[in-house]
N, C-alpha and C positions, 0 to 999 in steps of 0.2 A: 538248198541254195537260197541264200538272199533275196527277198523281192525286191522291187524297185518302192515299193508304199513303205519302205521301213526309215526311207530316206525323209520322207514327210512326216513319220512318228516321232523321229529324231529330231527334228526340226519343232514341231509342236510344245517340245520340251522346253523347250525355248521362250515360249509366250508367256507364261507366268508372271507377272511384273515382278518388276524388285522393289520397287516403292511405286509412291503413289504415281500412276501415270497420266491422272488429269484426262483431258479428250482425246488424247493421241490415240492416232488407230493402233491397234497392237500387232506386234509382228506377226506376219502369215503366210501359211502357203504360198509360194510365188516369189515371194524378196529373199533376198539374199542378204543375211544379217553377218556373217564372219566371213574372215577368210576362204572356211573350208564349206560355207552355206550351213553344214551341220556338225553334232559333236562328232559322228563319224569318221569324219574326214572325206567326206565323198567328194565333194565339188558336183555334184550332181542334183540340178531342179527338175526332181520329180514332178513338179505343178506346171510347168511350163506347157499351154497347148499353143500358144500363137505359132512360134516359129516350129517348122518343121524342113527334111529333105527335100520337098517341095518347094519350098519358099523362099528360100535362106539365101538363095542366089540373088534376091531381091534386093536383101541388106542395103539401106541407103544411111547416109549419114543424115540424123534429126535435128542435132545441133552440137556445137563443140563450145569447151570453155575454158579460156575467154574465147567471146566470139570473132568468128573471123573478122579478120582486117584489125583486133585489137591489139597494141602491145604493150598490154599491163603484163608482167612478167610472175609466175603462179610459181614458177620452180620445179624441181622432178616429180614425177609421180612415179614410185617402186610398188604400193601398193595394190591391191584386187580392189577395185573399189565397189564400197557398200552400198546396194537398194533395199531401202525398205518403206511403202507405199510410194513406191516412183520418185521420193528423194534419195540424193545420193550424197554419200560422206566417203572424204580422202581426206587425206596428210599429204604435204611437201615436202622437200628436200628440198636445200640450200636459201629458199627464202622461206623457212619455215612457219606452216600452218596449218590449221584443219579445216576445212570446207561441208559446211554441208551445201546442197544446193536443189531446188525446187524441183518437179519433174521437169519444167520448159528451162532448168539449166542457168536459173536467174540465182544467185546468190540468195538463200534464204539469213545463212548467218558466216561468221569466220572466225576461229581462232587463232590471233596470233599467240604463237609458240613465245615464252618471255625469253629476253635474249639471255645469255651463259657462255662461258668461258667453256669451251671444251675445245684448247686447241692440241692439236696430236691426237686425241682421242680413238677418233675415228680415222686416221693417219695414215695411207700403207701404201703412199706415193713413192714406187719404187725407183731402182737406176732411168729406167727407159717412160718414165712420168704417164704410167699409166696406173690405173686401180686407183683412182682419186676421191677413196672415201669419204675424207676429212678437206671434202670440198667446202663443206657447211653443214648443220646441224640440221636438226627436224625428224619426219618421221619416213621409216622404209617401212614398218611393217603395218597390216592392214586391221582395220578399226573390228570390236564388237558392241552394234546397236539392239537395244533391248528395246521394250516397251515405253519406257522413260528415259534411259538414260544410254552417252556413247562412251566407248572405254579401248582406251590404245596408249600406246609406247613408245618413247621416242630413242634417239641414238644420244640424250643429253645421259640417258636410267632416271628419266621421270617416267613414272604411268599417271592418267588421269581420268577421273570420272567426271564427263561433262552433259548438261543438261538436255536433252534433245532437242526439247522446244526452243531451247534459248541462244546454246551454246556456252552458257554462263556455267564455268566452273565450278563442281561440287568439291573435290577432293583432287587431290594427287600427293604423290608418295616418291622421292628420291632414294634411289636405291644406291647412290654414291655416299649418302650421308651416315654419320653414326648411329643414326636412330633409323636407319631400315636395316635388318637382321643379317648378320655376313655384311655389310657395306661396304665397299672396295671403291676405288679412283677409278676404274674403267668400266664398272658395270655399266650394260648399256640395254635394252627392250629393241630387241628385231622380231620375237617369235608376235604372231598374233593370237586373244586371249581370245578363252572361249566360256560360257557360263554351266557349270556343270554341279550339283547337288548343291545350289545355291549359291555358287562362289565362283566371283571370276577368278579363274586359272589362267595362268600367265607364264612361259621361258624366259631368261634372261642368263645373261653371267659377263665375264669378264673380258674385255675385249681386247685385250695383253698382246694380240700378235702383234703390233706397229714397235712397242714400247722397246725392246731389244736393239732397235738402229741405234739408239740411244746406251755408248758402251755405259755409262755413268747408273743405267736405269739396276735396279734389284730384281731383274726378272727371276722369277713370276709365281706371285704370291693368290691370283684371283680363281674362282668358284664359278660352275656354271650351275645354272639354279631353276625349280618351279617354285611358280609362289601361286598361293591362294588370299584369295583379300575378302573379305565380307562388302558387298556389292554398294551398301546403303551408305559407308565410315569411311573403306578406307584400310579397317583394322585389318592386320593380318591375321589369317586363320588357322596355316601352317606354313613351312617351306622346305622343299629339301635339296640336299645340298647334292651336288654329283660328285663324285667317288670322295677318299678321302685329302681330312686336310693338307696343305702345303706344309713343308716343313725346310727349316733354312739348313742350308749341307755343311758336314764339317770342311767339307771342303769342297768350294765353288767348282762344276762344270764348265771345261770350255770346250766349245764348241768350232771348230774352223772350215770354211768352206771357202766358195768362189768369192760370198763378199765380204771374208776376212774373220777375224773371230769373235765368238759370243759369248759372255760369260755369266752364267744360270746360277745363282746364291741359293733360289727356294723351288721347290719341286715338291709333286707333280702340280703344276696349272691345272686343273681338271676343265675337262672339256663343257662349252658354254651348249645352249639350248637355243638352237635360232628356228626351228620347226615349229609348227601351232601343234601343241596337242589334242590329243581325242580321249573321247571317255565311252566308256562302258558301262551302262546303270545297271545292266544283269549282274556284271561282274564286280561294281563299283570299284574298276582301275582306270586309271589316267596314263595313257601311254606315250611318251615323244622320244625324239631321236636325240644324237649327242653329234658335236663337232669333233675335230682332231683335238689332243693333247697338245696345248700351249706350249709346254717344255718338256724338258727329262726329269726324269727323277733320279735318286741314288740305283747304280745298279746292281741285282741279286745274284750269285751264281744260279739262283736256277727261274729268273727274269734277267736276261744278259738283254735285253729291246730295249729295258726301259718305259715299259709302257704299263698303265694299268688296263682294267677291265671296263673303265667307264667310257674312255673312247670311241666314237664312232660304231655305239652301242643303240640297241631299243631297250627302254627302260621301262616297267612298271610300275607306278607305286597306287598305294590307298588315297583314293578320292576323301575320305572322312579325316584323315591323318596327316597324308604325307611319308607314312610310311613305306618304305622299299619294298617290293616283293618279290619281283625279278628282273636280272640286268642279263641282257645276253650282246655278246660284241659281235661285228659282224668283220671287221677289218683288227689287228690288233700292230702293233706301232706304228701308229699315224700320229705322228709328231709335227707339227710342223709349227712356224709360227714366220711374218713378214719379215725378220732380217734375213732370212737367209734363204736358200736356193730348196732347203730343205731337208730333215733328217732323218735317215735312217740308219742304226749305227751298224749296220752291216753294207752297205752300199751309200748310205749320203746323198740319196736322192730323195728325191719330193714324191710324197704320195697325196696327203689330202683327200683320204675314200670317206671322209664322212657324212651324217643323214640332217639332209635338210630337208626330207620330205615328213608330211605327218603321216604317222602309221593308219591305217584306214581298217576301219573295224567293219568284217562278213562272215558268212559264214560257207564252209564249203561241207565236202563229204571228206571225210576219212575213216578208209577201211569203212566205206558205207555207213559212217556215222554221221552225224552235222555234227560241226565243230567250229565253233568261235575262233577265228581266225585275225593276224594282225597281216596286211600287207604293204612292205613299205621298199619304196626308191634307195638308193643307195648312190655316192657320186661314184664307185666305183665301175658303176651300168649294170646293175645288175638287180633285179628287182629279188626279193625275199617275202617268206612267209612262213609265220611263226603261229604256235599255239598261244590265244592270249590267256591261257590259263596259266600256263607256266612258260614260257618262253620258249620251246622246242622250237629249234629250225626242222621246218616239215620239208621245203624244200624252196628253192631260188635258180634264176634262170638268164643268164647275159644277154642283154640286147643288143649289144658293140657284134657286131660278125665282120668286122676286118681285122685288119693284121696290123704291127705299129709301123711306123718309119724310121724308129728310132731304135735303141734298147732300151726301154723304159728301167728296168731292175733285169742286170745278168744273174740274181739270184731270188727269181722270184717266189714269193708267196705262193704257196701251196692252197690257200685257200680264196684266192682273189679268182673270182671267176670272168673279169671285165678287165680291159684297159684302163690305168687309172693315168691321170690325165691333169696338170693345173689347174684346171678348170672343166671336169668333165663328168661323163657317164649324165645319170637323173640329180636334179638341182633339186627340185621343189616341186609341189602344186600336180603329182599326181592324179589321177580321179578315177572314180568307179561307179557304175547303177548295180553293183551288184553280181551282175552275168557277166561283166566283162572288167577292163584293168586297161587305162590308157596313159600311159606312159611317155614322159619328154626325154629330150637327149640333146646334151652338147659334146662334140666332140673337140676337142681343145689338145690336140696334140702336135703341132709343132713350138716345140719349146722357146727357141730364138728369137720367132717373131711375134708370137703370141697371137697366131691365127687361126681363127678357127677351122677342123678339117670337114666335120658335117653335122647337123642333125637331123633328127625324125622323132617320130609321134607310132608310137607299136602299139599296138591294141591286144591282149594277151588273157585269157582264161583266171579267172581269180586262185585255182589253184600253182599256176604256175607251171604247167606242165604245157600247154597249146599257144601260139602263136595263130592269132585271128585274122592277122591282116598288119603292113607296118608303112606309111608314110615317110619314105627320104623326099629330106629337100632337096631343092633341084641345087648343084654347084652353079657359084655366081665367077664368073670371068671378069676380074678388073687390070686394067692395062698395067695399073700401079704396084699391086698385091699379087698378082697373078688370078691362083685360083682358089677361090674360099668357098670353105661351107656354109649354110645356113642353122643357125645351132639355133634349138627351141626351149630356152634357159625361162619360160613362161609358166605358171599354173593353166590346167586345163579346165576350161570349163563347158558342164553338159548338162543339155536339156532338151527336149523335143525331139530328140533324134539326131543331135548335133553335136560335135565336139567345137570349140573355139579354144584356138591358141595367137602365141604372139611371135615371132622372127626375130633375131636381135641383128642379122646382117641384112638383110632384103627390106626390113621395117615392115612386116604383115601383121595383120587382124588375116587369119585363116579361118575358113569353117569348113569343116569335115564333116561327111557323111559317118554318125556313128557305127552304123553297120558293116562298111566295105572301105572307109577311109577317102573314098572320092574326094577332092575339092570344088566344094561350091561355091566358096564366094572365096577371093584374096586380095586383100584392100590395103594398099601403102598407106600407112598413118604416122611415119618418122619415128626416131629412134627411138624406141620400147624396148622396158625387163618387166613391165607390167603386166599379169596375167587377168585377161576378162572373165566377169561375171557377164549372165544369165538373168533376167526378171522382164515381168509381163511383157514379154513380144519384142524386147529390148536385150541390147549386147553393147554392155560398156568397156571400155577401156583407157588408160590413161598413158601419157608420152612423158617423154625425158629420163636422162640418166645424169648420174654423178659418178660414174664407173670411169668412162676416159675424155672425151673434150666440153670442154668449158661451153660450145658451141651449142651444148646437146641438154647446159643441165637446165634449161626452162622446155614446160609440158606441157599438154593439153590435155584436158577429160573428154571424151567420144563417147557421143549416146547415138546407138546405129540400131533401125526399126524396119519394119517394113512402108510401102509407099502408101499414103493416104491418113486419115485421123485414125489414132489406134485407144486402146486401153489408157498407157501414161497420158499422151495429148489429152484426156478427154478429162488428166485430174489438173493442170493447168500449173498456174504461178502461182496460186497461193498458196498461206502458210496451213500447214497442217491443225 
């Protein structure tokens, strides 16, 4: 088994500068530099001793920003946000920008994001005006800070390399334009990058599902994609593309449902990359998840789905290349895309099972051997584990244990082991120390109203066989909605013996006893999908959405500590 010191080895890898890094402290033990903290994918701060099950009921708020009683308006924050020596860097939505900010929460510097044309893009503002993507531009997914320099993505398909010290822009690279490799109108950067054999790696692809409302549009010609970029330039290194090319039909697909017909010229859309990937230096493979298939393709007498194999897939390829090594599907015709209610050409329902969690690299026993393992979320609620040698399902295991309300598929999948759901099963932001497997859940199953039924937070053996302990939210009773679940659509984060997650209906910063699942601390902080980090004695997290009202899409950043002068307080407002 996995120790918990492999999650700090992995992290260590990290410190290396990529250029010159001048006086800046260098990333360490304790901060929380990606997304996922490491290439791993763990979400787990191994260095953490301040907070523990002791204390953590403590949690007080240290400061927020902007500060109270301000109303300068910052925009959403969707992102984990990044500590590294008690500064913190996020991105915004709809007033697009990037923040870094002092440990006492004082603006050290800001990027405005330059303004761009991207309307529709991000679009997918349905009949009932909710999913309001394309509320405004900027960034959803979560920053990597290195020794010298920061590197994120935005919803325009710019990536940028920006200065630490300064904020002053090194490099950025449009992946809508003809001079980035595959460059397509909808590419867009949701996944967050991570630095792995030298090179930031990065997901992206083509954000095609809005475009269809539009009968006029050519749907759907775009690619989902990993890219590698040489850290210092800019340059690209490799890229690979996910499954294969679009190809235009001798004759256009239509497609008819509840909201009318669709009509598909090019096929398959190959599914985009919105998970941060993980890397393996034993193995030098890079592993992340796939989305649903944008569209159909032509269909085979012995593929009558329509669907390929890159779908709502775990993929492998070579860290030094780019090359493919093993693609294994975990749902197979998950088609779907925002015109329509959704396709399945045997029933014409909406599925959407695909992986927006990063695969998390451990190792367990098999048949009494250690064995490098991939374990990874799925939206259909069901968690999986594969060989990362070759891709072998070792085995997987449903967290959903109720029944539907509805018939979701009269002819269902044989291989769907979970409820799937609009919006449901594990989103994102799984985590692990190794010994254990903590797991989110939204349950999104009444279809009409679009409300959620429940979620929870399971805690589960890394091979996937044991159930440790499982967390339901408590059901909220509103006069207006009746009765709703509390769905945990959050990344987990763990450290000290804690789990912290986020609520998207009760508005919680939660923390969990890692052991037994207890709640010790549950602090209302308004409308969050932002999932907290972990760093020196400190639990950050950030507010607002761009998902449904306009009311909700301005955020705050929370830095919540224990009470008296700690570690951060004692590195102050200045600059690094």
């Amino acid at each position: 088994m996995r120790t918990c010191s492999l999650s700090v080895i992995a992290l260590l890898v990290l410190t290396a500068p990529l250029v010159q890094a001048g006086d800046l402290p260098a990333v360490a033990p304790g901060d929380w530099p990606m997304y996922n903290l490491d290439v791993l994918g763990w979400r787990y701060n191994a260095a953490e001793k301040t907070l523990s099950p002791e204390n953590a009921g403590k949690l007080e708020e240290k400061w927020r920003f902007p500060p109270k009683g301000s109303k300068e308006f910052v925009g959403a924050i969707h992102a984990t946000p990044i500590v590294v020596n008690g500064h913190v860097y996020f991105g915004t939505m709809v007033k697009p920008a990037f923040y870094k900010l002092r440990p006492n929460g004082e603006v050290a510097w800001k990027f405005r994001i330059p303004a761009y044309s991207n309307k529709g893009a991000l679009g997918e503002k349905g009949k009932r005006g909710v999913n309001r993507i394309g509320s405004g531009p900027g960034i959803l997914s979560t920053a990597l800070v290195t020794d010298s320099t920061v590197f994120f993505g935005d919803a325009a398909g710019v990536f940028y390399a920006l200065d630490r010290a300064t904020g002053k822009k090194l490099w950025s690279l449009n992946a809508k334009v003809d001079g980035f490799p595959g460059g397509h109108h909808a590419n867009v950067f949701m996944s967050s990058p991570i630095l792995a054999d030298g090179k930031i790696i990065v997901g992206g692809g083509s954000h095609e599902h809005p475009y269809p409302q539009d009968p006029r549009y050519p749907c759907c010609t775009g690619r989902g994609f990993v890219i590698a970029f040489e850290p210092g330039t800019g340059k690209v290194a490799w890229k690979y593309d996910v499954g294969p090319p679009p190809k235009k039909f001798k004759k256009p697909i239509v497609i008819e449902d509840a909201n009318g017909k669709h009509v598909f010229t090019h096929g398959p859309a190959t599914s985009s990359v919105w998970s941060s990937p993980s890397w393996d230096a034993r193995l030098g493979l890079i592993f992340f998840g796939t989305d649903v298939q944008n569209s159909p393709r032509a269909p085979t007498p012995d593929n009558p789905r329509l669907d390929t194999e890159y779908s709502s897939a775990v993929i492998a390829v070579d860290v030094k290349t780019g090359r493919e090594r093993w693609v294994t599907q975990i749902n197979k015709g998950d088609i779907f895309n925002h015109s329509m209610s959704g396709y399945d050409p045997n029933t014409g329902l909406y599925k959407d099972l695909s992986i927006g969690d990063t695969p998390k690299l451990y190792d367990i026993k098999v048949k009494e051997r250690k064995t490098r393992v991939v374990g990874v979320g799925c939206k259909d609620g069901g968690f999986y584990v594969f060989a990362a040698a070759d891709g072998k399902l070792l085995n997987s295991t449903p967290l959903y244990k109720g029944k539907p309300r509805f018939p979701l598929d009269p002819k269902p999948d044989k291989r769907l082991i979970a409820l799937p759901s609009p919006i449901g099963g594990i989103q994102s932001g799984c985590a692990t120390d190794g010994k254990r497997v903590f797991t989110n859940a939204i349950d999104w199953l009444r279809i009409g109203r679009a409300l959620p039924d429940g979620g929870r937070v399971v805690c589960i053996h890394p091979d996937a066989e044991k159930e440790f302990w499982r967390h339901e939210r408590p059901i909220i009773k509103s006069r207006s909605r009746g009765k709703i679940g509390d769905p945990v659509g959050s990344g987990i984060a763990l450290g000290g013996g804690i789990a912290c997650f986020t609520t998207t209906v009760s508005e919680q910063l939660v923390v969990l006893d890692a052991a037994n699942g207890k709640v010790l601390k549950s602090k209302h902080i308004g409308t969050v999908w932002s999932g907290p980090s972990i760093s020196r004695g400190r639990v950050y997290v950030g507010t607002g959405s761009i998902l449904f009202l306009k009311k909700q899409m301005n955020g705050i950043l929370y830095s919540f500590g224990l009470p008296g002068e700690d570690e951060v307080d004692r590195l102050g407002g200045g600059d690094e």
